[in-house]
C-alpha positions, 0 to 999 in steps of 0.5 A: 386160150383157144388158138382161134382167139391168139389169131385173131388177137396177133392179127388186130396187133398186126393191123394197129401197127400199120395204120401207126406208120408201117413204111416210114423210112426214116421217121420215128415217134416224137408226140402227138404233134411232132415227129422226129427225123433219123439222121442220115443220107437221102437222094434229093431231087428228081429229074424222072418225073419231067422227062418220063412223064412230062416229056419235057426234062427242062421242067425238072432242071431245078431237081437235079438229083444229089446226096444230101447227108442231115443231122436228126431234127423234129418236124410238126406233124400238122400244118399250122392253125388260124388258132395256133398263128392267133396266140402268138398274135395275141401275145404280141409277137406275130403280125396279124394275117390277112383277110381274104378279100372277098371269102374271108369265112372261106380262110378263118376256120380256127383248124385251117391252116394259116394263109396270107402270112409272108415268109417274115411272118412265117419265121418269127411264129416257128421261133415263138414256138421254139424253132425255125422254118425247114430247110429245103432239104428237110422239108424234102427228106420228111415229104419222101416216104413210101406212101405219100398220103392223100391230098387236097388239091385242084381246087377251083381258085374263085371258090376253094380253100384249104381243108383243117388239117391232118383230114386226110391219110398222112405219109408214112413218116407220119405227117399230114398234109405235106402235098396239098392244102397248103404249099409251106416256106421254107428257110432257103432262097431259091437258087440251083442245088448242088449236085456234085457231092454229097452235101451236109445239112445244106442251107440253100444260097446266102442272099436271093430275091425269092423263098421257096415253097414247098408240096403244092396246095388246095388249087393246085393241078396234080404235078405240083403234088412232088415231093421234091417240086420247087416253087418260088414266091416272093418273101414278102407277099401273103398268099391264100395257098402259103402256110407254115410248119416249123421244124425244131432241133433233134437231141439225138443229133448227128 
């Protein structure tokens, strides 16, 4: 073969390895619509962004910045559809989501993310699907990667709503969606974090008033867009910016 042509082959094979996940940190291959997370420590939280950014550290106090130690676990590679929340309804097992009050059309596309679910909600579709919802410093650990991926985001509230999912670029780890479109639940209450030690597998407070959402969504403004931004929202209530995506038990363990 001329030289020229095992060039230009090596360089195709170079290509198609990146656009596949080149600067994943910690992700690997699951199936199409999962990817597993290594185990392992990482740095949660952030206090950079407010003060250098912001000029204003307060902002970030809930962000304070600790070592976090998690088992390996799965995590879905998209966020969950109108379609997908509507066979576990039509199986009998998850509650119906609302309606927009005045776009429903805008909400109901069957590969948008689900919206207007409460975190109940939420909880009993991952367990249908044979999992649960992320920990807090799950969510974190799949949403730090080198490259962050593109996002939809501020969005006018009166006229937006979120894209189907897994249109733009996702992370390096290979997930879609983790900033934007839609913030996600989480399994944790809200409460400070850690950040004297290092920590494993942590699961956030016993008992609290509020869930934490995670990676901004489709009418968010751009400081919403971190990785490690906490948001609370009350358990109960259903929202038109508050999907879902499930984690699930990794075989590879610890």
């Amino acid at each position: 073969m001329h030289k020229d042509s095992v060039l230009w082959i090596l360089m195709g094979f170079l290509a198609l390895s990146w656009s596949m996940g080149a600067g994943s940190l910690w992700a690997a291959e699951a199936d199409k619509r999962r990817v597993v997370i290594e185990s392992g420590e990482f740095e949660m939280g952030d206090d950079s962004f407010c003060a250098e950014e912001q000029g204003n550290s307060d902002w970030c106090s809930d962000e304070t910045p600790h070592k976090v130690r998690l088992s390996a676990f799965l995590i879905d590679r998209y966020e969950v559809t109108n379609a997908e929340y509507l066979s576990c309804f039509e199986e009998g097992i998850c509650d119906p989501n609302e309606m927009h009050e005045f776009r429903p059309k805008d909400f109901n596309i069957p590969d948008q993310p689900v919206v207007f679910v409460s975190w109940k909600d939420a909880e009993t579709f991952c367990r249908w699907r044979g999992g649960d919802l992320p920990t807090e410093a799950q969510w974190e650990r799949a949403a730090k990667a080198e490259n962050l991926g593109r996002a939809h985001f501020r969005q006018n509230y009166e006229s937006g709503s979120p894209l189907s999912v897994g249109r733009h670029r996702p992370n390096s780890n290979g997930i879609y969606d983790m900033m934007g479109n839609v913030y996600e639940w989480t399994r944790d209450w809200y409460g400070p974090l850690a950040n004297d030690r290092v920590v494993s597998n942590p699961k956030g407070p016993p008992e609290g008033k509020e869930k934490v959402v995670r990676g901004g969504a489709w009418n968010s403004p751009n400081h919403f867009l971190r990785a490690s931004d906490r948001v609370a929202r009350s358990p109960q209530f259903k929202y038109s910016d508050v999907g879902i995506r499930c984690t699930y038990t990794s075989k590879q363990g610890d």
